[in-house]
C-alpha positions in Angstrom: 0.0 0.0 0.0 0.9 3.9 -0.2 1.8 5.4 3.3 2.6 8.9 3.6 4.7 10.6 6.1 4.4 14.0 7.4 7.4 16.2 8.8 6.6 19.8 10.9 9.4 21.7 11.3 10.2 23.9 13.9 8.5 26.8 12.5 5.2 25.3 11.8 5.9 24.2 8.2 5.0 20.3 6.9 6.0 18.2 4.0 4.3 14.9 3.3 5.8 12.7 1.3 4.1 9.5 0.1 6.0 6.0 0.2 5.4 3.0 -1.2 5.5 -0.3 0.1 5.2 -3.4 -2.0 4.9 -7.2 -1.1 6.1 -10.2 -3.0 4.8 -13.2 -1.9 5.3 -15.0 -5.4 6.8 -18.4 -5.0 9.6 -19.1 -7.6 8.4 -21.7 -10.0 10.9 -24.7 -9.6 11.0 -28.3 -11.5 13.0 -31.3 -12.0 14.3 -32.1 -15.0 15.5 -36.0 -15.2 19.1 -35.8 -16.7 19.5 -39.6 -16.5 16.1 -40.4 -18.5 15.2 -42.8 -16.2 14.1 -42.8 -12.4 14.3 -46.7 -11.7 17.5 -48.2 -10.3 18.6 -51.6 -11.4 21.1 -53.6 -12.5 22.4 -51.6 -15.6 21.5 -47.9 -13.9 23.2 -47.4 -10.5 22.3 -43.6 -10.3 19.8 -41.2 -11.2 21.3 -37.6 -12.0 18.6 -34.6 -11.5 18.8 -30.7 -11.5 16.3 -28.4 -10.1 15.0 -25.7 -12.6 13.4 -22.4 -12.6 13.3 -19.4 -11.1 14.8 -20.2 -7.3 17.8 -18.7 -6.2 18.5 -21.4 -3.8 17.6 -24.9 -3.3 17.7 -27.5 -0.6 17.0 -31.1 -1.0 15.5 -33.4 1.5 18.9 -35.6 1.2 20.7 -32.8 2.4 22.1 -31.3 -1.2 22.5 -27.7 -1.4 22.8 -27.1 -4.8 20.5 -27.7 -7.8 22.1 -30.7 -8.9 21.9 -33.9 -6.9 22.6 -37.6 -7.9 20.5 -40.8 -6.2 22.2 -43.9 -5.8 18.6 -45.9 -3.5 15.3 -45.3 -4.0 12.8 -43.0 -2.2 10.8 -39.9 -2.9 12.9 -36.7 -3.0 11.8 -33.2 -2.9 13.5 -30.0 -3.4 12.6 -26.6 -1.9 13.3 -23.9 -3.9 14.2 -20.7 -2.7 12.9 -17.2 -4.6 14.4 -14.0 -4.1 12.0 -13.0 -2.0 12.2 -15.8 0.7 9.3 -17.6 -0.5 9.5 -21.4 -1.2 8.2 -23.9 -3.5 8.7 -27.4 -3.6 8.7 -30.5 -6.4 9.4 -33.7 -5.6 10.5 -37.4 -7.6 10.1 -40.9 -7.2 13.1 -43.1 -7.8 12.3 -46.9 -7.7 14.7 -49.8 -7.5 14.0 -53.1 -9.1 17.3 -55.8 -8.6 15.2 -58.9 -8.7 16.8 -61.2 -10.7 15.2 -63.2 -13.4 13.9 -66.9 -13.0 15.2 -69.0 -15.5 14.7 -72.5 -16.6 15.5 -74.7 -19.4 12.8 -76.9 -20.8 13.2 -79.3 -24.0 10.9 -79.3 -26.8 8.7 -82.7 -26.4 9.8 -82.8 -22.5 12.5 -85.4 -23.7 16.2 -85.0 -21.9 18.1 -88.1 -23.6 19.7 -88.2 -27.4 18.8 -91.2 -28.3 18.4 -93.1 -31.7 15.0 -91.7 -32.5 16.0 -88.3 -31.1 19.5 -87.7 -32.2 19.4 -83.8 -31.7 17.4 -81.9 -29.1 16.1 -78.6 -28.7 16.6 -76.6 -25.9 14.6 -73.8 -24.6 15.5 -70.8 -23.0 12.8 -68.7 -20.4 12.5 -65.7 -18.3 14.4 -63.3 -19.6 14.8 -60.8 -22.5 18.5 -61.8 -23.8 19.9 -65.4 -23.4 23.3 -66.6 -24.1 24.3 -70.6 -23.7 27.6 -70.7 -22.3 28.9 -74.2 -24.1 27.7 -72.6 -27.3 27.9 -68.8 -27.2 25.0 -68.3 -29.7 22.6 -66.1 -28.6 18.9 -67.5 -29.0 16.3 -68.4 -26.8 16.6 -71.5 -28.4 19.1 -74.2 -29.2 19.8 -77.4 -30.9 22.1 -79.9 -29.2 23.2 -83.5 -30.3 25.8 -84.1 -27.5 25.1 -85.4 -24.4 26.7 -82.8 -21.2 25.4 -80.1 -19.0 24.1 -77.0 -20.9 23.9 -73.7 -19.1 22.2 -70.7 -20.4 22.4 -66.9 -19.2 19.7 -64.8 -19.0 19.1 -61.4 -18.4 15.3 -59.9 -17.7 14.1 -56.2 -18.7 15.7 -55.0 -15.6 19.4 -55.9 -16.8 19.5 -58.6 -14.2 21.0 -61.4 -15.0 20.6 -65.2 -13.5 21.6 -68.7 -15.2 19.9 -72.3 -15.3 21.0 -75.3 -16.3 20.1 -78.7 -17.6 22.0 -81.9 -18.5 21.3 -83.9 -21.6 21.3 -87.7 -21.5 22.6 -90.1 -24.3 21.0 -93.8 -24.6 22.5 -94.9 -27.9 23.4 -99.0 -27.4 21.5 -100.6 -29.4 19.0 -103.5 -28.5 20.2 -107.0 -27.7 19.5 -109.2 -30.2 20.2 -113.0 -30.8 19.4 -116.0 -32.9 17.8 -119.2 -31.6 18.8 -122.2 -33.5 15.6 -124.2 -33.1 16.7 -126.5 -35.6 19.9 -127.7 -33.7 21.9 -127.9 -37.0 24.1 -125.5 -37.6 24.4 -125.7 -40.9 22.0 -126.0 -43.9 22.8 -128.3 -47.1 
């Protein structure tokens, strides 16, 4: 508002003079901008690296930070108050999650069968629970494989969350073949 002040001097005189008093009780506006481009920690993203933006002349974080910056290595919900020239604050906040849970993994083989045998000289092996998959004996890189060895196969898998687990499965062989023999009913051993 306007407020005016008057002055009398000694000899009677006044002077008014009008001031004016203004108040600024504007918060600064104040985000977070995600410099990382993701807010969940895993396996493949350790950290999550923010800044505060806007119109704040200073900031503190609920971590402690001081500055506009800050870096978050567990998960939580952060908030930053923002500071305005003027002493007024405003806040914003952000959600980091975590998600280390390893994939499950199995091997199964096509037809439930687990021994090469003569009427199933190859074998194929599938890979689940994961997004990526690499079999260690083999290095190829499918969900899927074919295998006409007998031995322990062992695949690694990695889910969405860039966590990675193995499994493993050993393959049978059964390859004698059946006994067979000749009855001489006869009782001659040889024919004229």
């Amino acid at each position: 508002g306007t407020y005016y002040v008057t002055a009398t001097g000694s000899n009677g005189c006044t002077y008014t003079k009008p001031y004016s008093i203004t108040e600024s009780v504007v918060p600064p506006r104040v985000t977070i901008s995600n410099l990382s481009g993701y807010s969940e920690l895993n396996c493949a993203n350790t950290l999550v690296n923010v800044t505060a933006t806007g119109t704040a002349t200073s900031y503190v974080w609920s971590n402690g930070i001081t500055t506009a910056d800050n870096t978050f290595t567990t998960p939580n919900t952060y908030t930053v108050t923002a500071y305005g020239d003027n002493g007024c604050p405003q806040t914003a906040s952000i959600v980091i999650t975590e998600n280390h849970n390893a994939p499950t993994p199995s091997i199964v083989s096509a037809n439930n069968i687990y021994t090469i045998d003569c009427d199933h000289p190859t074998l194929t092996l599938n890979g689940l629970g994961g997004v990526s998959y690499e079999w260690l004996e083999t290095g190829e890189t499918t969900s899927s494989i074919v295998v006409s060895t007998p031995g322990i196969y062992t695949v690694s898998v990695t889910g969405s969350n860039h966590c990675g687990a193995t499994a493993t499965v050993e393959i049978g062989i059964n390859v004698e073949p059946p006994a067979a023999a000749i009855n001489n009913l006869t009782g001659v051993d040889q024919i004229d």
